[in-house]
OpenMM code with the backbone's topology and positions (N, CA, C; nanometers):
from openmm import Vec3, app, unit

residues = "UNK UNK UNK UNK UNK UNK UNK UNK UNK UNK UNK UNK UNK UNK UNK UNK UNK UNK UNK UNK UNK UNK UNK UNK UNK UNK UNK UNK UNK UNK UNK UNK UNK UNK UNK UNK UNK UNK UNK UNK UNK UNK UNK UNK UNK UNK UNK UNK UNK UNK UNK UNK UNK UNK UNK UNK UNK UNK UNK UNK UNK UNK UNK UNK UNK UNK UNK UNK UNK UNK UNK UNK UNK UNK UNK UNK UNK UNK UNK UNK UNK UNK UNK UNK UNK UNK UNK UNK UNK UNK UNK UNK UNK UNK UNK UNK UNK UNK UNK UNK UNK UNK UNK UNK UNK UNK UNK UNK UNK UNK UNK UNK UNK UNK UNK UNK UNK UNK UNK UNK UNK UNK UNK UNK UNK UNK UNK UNK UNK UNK UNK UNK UNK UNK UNK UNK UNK UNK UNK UNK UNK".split()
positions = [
    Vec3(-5.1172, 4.7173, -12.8975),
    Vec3(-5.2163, 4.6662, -12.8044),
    Vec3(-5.2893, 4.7854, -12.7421),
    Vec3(-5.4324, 4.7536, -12.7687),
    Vec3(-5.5245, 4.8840, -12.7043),
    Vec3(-5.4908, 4.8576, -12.5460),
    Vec3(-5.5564, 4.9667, -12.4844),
    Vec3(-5.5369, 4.9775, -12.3634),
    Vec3(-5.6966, 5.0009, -12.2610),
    Vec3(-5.7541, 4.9547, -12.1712),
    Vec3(-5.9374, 4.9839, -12.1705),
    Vec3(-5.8760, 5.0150, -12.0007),
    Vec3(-5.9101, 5.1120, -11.8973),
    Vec3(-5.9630, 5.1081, -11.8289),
    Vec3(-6.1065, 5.0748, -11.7863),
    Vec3(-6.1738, 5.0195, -11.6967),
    Vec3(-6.3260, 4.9805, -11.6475),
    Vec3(-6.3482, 5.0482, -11.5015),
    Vec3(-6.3991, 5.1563, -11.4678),
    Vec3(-6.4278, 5.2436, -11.3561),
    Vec3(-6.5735, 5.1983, -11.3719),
    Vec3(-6.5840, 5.1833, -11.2213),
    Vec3(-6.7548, 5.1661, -11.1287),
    Vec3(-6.7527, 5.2317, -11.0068),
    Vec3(-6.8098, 5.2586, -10.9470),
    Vec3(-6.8106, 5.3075, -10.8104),
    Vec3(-6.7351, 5.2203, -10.7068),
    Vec3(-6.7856, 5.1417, -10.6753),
    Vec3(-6.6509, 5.0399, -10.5473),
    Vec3(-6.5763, 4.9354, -10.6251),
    Vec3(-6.5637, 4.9384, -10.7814),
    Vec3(-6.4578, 4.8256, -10.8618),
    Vec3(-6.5083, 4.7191, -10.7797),
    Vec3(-6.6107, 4.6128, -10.7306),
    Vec3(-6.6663, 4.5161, -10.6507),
    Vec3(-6.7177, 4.4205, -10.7307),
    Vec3(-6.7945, 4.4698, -10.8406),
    Vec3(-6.8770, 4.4215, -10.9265),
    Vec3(-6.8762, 4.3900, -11.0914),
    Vec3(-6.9448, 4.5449, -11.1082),
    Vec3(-6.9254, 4.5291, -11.2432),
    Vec3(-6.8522, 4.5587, -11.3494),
    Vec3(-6.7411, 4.6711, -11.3524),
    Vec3(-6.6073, 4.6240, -11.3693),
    Vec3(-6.5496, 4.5109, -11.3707),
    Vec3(-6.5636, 4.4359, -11.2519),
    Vec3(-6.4532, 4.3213, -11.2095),
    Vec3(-6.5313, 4.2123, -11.3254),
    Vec3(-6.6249, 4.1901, -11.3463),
    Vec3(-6.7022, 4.1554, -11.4519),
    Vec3(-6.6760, 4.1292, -11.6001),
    Vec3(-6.6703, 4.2939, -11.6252),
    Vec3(-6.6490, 4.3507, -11.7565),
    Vec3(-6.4912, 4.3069, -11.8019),
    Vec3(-6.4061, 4.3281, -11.6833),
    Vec3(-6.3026, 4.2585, -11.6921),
    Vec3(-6.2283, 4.1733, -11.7408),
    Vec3(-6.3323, 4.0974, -11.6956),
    Vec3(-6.3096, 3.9484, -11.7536),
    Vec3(-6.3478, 3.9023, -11.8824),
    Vec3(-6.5112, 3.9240, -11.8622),
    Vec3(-6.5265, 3.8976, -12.0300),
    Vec3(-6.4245, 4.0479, -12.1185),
    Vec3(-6.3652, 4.1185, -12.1148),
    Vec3(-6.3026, 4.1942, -12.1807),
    Vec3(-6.1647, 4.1308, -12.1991),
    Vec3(-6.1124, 4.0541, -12.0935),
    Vec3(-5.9994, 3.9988, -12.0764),
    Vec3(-6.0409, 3.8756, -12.2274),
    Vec3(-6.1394, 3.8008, -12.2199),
    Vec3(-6.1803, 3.7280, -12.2283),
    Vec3(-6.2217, 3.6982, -12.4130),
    Vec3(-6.2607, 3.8118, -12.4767),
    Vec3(-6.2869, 3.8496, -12.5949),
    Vec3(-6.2028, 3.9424, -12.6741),
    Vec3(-6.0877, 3.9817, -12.5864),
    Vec3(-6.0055, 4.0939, -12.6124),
    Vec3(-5.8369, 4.0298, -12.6150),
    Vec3(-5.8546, 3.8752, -12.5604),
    Vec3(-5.7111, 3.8356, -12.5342),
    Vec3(-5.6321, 3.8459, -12.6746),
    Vec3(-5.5140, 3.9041, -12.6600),
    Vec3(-5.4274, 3.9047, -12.7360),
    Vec3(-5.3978, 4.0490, -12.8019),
    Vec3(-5.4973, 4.1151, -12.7514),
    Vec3(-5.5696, 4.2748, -12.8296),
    Vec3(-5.5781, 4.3664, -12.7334),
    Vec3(-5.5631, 4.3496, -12.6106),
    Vec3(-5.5808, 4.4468, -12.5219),
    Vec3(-5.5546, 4.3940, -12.3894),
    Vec3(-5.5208, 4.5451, -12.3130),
    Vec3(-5.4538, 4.5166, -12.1859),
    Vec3(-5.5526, 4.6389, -12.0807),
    Vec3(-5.6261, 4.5349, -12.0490),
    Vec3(-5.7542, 4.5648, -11.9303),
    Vec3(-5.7137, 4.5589, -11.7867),
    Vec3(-5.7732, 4.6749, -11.7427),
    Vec3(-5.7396, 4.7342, -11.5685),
    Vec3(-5.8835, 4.7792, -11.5292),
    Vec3(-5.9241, 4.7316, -11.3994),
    Vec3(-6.0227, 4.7800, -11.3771),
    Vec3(-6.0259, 4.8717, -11.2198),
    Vec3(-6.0767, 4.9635, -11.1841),
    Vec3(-6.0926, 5.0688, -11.0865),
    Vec3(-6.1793, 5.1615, -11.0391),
    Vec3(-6.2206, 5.1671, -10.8765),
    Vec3(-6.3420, 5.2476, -10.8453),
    Vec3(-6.2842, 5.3810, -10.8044),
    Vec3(-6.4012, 5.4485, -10.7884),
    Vec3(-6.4107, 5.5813, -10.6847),
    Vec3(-6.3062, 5.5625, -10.5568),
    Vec3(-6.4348, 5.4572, -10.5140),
    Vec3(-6.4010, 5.4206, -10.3567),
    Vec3(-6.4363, 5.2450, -10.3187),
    Vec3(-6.2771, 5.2122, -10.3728),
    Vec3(-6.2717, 5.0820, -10.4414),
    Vec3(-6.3264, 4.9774, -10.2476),
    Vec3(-6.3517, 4.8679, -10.2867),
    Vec3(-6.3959, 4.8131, -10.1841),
    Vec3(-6.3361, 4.6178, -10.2063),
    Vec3(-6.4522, 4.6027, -10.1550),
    Vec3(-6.3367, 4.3897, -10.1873),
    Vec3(-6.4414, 4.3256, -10.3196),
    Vec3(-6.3992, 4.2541, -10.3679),
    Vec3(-6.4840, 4.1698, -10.5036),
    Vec3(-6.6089, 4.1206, -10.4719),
    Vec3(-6.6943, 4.1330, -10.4692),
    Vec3(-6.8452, 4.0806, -10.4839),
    Vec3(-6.8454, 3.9547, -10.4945),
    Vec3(-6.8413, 3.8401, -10.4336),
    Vec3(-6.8366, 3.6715, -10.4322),
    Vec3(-6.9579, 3.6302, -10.4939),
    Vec3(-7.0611, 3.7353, -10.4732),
    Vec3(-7.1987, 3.6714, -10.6002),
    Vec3(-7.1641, 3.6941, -10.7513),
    Vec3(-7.0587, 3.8145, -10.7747),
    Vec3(-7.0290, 3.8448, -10.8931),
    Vec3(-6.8943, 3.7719, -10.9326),
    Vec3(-6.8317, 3.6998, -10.8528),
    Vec3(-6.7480, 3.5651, -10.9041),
    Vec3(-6.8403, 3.4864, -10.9289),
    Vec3(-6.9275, 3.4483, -10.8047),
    Vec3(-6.9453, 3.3328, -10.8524),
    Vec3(-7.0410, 3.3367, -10.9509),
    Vec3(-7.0744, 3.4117, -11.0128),
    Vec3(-7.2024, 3.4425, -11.1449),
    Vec3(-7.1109, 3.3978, -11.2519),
    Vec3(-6.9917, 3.4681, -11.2574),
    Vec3(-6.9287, 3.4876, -11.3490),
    Vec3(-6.8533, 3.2979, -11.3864),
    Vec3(-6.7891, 3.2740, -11.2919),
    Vec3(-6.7727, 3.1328, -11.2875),
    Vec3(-6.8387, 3.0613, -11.3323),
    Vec3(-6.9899, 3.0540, -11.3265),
    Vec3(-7.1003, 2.9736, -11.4146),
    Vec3(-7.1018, 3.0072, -11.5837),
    Vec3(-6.9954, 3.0562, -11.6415),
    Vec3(-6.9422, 3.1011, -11.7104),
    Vec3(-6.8335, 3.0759, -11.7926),
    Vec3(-6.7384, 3.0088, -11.6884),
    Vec3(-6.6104, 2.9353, -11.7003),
    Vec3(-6.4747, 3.0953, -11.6891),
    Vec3(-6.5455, 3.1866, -11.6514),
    Vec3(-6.4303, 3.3188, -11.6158),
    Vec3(-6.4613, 3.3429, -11.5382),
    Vec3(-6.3074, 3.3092, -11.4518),
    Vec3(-6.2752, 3.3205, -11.3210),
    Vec3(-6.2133, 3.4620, -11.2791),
    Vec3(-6.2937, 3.4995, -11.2189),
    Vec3(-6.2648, 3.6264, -11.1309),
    Vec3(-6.2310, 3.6730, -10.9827),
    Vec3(-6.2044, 3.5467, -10.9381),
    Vec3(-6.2228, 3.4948, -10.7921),
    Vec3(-6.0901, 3.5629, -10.7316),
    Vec3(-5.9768, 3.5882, -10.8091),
    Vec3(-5.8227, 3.6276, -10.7794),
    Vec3(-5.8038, 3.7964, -10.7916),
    Vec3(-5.9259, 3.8417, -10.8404),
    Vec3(-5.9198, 3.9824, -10.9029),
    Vec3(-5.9569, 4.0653, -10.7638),
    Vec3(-5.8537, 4.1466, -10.7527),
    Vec3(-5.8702, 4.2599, -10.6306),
    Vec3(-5.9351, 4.4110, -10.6842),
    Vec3(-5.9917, 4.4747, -10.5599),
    Vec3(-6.0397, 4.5948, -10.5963),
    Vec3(-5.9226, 4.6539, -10.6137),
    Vec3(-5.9470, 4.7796, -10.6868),
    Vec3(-5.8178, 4.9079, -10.6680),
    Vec3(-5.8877, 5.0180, -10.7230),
    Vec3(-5.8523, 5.1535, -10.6778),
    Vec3(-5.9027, 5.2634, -10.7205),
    Vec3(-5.8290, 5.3409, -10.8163),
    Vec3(-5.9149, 5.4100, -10.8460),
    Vec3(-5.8665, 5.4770, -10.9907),
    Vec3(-5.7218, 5.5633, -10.9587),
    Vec3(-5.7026, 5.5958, -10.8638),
    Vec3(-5.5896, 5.7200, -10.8767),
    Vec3(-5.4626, 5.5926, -10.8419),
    Vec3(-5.4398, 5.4340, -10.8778),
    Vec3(-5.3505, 5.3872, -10.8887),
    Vec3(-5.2962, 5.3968, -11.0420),
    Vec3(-5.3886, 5.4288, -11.1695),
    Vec3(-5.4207, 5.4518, -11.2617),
    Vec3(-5.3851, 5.5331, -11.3116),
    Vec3(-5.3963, 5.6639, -11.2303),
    Vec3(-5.3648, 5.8514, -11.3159),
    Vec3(-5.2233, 5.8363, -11.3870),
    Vec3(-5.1192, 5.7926, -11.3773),
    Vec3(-5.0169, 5.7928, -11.4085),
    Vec3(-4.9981, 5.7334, -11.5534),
    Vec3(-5.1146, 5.6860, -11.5574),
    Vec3(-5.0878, 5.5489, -11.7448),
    Vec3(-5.1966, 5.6182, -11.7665),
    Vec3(-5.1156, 5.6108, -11.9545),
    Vec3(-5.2065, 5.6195, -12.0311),
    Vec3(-5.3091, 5.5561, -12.0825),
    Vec3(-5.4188, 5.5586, -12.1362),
    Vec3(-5.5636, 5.4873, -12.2120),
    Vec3(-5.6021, 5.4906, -12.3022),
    Vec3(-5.6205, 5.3948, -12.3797),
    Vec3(-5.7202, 5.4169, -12.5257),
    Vec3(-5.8579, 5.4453, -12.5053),
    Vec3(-5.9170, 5.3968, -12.4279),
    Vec3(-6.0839, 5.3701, -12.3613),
    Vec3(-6.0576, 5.3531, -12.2252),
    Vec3(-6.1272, 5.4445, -12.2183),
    Vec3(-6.2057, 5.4390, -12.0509),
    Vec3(-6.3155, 5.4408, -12.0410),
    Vec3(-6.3932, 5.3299, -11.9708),
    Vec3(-6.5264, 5.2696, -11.9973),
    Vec3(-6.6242, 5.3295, -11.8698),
    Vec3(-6.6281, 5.4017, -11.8153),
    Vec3(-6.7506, 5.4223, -11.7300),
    Vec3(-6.8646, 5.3569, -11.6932),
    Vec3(-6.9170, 5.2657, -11.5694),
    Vec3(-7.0369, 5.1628, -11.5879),
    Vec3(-7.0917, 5.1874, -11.4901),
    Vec3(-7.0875, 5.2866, -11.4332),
    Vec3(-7.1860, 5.3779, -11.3842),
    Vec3(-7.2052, 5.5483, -11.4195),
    Vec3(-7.3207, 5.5837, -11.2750),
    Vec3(-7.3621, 5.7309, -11.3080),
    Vec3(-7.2742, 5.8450, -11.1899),
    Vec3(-7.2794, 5.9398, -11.2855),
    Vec3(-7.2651, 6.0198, -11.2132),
    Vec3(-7.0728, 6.0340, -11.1950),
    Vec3(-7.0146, 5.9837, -11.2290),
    Vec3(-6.8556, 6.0334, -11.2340),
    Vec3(-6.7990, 6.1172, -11.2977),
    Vec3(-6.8481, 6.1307, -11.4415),
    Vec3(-6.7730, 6.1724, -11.4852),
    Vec3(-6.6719, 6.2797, -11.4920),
    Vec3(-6.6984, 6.3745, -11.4074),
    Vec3(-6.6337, 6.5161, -11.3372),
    Vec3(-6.4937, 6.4486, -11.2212),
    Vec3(-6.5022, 6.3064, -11.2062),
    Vec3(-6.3516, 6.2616, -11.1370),
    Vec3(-6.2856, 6.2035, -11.2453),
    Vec3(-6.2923, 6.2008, -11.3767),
    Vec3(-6.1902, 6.1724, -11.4600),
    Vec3(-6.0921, 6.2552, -11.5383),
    Vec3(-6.1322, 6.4249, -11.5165),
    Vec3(-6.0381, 6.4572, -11.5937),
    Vec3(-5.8608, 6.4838, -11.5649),
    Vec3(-5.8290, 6.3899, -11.4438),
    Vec3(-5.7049, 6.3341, -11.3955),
    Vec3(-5.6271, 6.2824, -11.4835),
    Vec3(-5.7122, 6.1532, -11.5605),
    Vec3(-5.5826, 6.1409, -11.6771),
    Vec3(-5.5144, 6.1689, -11.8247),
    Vec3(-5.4403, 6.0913, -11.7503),
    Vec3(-5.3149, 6.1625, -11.8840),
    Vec3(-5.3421, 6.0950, -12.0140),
    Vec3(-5.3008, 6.2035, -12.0804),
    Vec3(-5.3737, 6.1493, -12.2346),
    Vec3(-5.4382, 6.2047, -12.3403),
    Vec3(-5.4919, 6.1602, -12.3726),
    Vec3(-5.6367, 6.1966, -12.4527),
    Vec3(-5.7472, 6.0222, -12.4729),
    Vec3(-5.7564, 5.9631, -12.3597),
    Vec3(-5.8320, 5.8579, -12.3639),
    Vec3(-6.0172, 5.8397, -12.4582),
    Vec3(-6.0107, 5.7986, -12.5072),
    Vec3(-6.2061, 5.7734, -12.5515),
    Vec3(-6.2796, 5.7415, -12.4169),
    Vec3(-6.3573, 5.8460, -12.3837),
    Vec3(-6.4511, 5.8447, -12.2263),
    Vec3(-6.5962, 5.8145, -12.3178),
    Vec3(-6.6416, 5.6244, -12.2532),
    Vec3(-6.7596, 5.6220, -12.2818),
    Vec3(-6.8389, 5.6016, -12.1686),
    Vec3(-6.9412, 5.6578, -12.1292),
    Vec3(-7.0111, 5.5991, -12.0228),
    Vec3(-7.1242, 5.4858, -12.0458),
    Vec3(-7.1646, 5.4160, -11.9749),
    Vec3(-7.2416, 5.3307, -12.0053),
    Vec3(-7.2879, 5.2330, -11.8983),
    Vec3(-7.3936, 5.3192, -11.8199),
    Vec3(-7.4236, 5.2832, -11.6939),
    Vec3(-7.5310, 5.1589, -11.6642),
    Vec3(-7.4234, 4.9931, -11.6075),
    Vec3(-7.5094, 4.9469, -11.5729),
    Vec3(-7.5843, 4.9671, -11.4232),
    Vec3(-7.6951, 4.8569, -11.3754),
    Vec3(-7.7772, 4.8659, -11.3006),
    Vec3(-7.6449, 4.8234, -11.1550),
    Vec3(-7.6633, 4.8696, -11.0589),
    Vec3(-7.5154, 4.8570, -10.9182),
    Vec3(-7.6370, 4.7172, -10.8107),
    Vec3(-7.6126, 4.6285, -10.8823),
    Vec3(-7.7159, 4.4956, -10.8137),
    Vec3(-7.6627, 4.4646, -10.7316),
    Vec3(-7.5207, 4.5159, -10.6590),
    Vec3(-7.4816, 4.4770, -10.5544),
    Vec3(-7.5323, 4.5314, -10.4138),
    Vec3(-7.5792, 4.6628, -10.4350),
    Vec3(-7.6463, 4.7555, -10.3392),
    Vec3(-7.7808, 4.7607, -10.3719),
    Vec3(-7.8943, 4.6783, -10.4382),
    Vec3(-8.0076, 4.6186, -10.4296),
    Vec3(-8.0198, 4.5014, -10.2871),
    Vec3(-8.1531, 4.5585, -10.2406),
    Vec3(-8.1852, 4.4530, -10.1503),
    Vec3(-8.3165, 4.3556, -10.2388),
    Vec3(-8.1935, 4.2195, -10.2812),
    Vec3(-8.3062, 4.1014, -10.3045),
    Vec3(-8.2741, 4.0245, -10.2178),
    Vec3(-8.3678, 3.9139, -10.2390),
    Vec3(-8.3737, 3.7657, -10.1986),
    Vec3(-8.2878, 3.6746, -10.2412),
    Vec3(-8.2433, 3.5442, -10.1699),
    Vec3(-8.1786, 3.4629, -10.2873),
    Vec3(-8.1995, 3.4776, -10.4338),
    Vec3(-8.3444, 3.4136, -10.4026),
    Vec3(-8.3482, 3.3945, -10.5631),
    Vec3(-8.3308, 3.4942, -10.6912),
    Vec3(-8.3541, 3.5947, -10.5973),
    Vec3(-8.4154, 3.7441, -10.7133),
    Vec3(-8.2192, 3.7685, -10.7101),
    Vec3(-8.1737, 3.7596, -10.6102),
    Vec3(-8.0491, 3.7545, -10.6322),
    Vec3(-7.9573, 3.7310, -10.7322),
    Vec3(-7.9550, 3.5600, -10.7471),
    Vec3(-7.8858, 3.4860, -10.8234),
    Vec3(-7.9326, 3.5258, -10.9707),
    Vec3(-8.0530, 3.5721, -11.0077),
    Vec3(-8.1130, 3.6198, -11.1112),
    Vec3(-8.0717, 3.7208, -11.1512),
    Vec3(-8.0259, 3.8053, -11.0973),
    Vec3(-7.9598, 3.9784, -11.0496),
    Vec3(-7.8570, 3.9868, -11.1654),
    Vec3(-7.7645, 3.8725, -11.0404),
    Vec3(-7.6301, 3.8616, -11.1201),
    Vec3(-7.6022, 3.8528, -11.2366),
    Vec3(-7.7026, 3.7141, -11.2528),
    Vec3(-7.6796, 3.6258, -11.4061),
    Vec3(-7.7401, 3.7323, -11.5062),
    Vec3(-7.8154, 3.7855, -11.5019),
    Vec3(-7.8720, 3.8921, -11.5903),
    Vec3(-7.7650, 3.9972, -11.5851),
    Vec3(-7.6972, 4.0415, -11.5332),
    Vec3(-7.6131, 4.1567, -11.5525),
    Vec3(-7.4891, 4.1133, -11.5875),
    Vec3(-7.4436, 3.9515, -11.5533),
    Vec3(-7.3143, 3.9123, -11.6263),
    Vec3(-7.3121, 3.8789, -11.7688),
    Vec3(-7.4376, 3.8690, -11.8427),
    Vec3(-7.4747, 3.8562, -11.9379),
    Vec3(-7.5138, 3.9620, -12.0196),
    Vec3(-7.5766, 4.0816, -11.9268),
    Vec3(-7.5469, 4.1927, -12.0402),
    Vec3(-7.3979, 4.2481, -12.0584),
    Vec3(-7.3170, 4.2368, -11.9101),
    Vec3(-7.1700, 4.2673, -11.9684),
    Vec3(-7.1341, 4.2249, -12.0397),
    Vec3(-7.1506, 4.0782, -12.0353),
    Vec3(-7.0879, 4.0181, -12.1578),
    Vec3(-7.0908, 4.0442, -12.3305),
    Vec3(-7.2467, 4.0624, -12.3406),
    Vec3(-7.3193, 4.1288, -12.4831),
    Vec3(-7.2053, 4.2553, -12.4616),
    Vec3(-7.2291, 4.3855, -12.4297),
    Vec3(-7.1798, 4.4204, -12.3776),
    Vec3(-7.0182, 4.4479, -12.4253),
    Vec3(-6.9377, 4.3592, -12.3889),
    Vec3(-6.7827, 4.3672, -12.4204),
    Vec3(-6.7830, 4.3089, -12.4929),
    Vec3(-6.8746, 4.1718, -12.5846),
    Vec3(-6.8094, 4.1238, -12.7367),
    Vec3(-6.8636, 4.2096, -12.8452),
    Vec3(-6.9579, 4.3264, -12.7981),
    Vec3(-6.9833, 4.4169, -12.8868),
    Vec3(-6.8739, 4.5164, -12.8942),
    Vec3(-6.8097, 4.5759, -12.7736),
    Vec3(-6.7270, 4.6545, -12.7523),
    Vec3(-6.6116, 4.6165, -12.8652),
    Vec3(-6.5558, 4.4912, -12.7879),
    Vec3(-6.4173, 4.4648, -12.9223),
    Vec3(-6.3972, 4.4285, -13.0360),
    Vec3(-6.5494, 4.4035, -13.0676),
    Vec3(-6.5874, 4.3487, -13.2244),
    Vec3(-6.5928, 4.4951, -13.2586),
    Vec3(-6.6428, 4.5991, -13.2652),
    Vec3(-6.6374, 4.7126, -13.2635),
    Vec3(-6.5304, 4.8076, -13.2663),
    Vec3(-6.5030, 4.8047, -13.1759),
    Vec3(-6.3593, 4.9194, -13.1481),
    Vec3(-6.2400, 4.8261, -13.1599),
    Vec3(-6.2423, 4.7041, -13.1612),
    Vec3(-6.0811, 4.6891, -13.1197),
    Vec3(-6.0457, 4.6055, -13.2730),
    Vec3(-6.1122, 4.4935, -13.2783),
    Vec3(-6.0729, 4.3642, -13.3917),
    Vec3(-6.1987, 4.3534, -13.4273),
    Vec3(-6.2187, 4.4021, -13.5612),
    Vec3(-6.3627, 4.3397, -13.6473),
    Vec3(-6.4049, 4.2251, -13.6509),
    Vec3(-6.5343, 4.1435, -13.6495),
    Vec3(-6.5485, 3.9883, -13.6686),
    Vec3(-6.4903, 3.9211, -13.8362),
    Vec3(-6.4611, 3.8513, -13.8634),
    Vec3(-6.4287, 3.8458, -13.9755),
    Vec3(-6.5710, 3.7126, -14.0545),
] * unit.nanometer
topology = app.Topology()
chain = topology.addChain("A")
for resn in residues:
    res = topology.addResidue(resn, chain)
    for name in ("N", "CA", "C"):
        topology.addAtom(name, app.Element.getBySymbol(name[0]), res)
């Protein structure tokens, strides 16, 4: 069983996200953890995006990466900018990909431009992670 860390800046969002659909396309194949910088509480627009979805993320807590340093990784996924100089902590020899989405949680929209925000970015995670494990983990057959 592969192993994926998902690091973002406050683990709030899009991680907690990626998570899921990774949980989600990866079940049976991998064992997914997700973790920030400077982890903070779950994003309730990014449950509830994700929920319109039928993956529930509503139970998923933040946690930061240095609960992490101690285990090893196959992939460590980066989904933002600018970290990469706080990862060389772990142990291993992990695959470091970065792949920075847009942080729509620290955008100032409107409702509407809001709810739009989300759904557009739970949907590129999603593209996103069934490319990831069709890819790296289990081929489509």
């Amino acid at each position: 069983m592969k192993k994926i860390l998902l690091i973002s800046e406050r683990n709030s969002c899009r991680s907690q996200m990626a998570e899921g659909w990774l949980r989600y396309y990866g079940k049976g194949s991998l064992e997914v953890h997700s973790a920030g910088i400077i982890p903070t509480t779950l994003d309730p627009h990014a449950a509830y995006a994700m929920s319109q979805e039928i993956i529930d993320i509503s139970g998923y807590k933040s946690k930061g990466i240095g609960q992490f340093l101690d285990q090893e990784f196959d992939y460590i996924l980066v989904l933002c900018d600018n970290i990469g100089d706080k990862l060389a902590a772990f142990k291993g020899k992990p695959q470091i990909y970065e792949f920075p989405f847009p942080d729509v949680a620290s955008m100032n929209l409107s409702g509407e431009e809001k709810s739009k925000a989300y759904a557009q970015l739970r949907d590129e995670l999603e593209n996103f992670c069934f490319d990831f494990v069709h890819q790296k983990i289990k081929a489509l057959i």
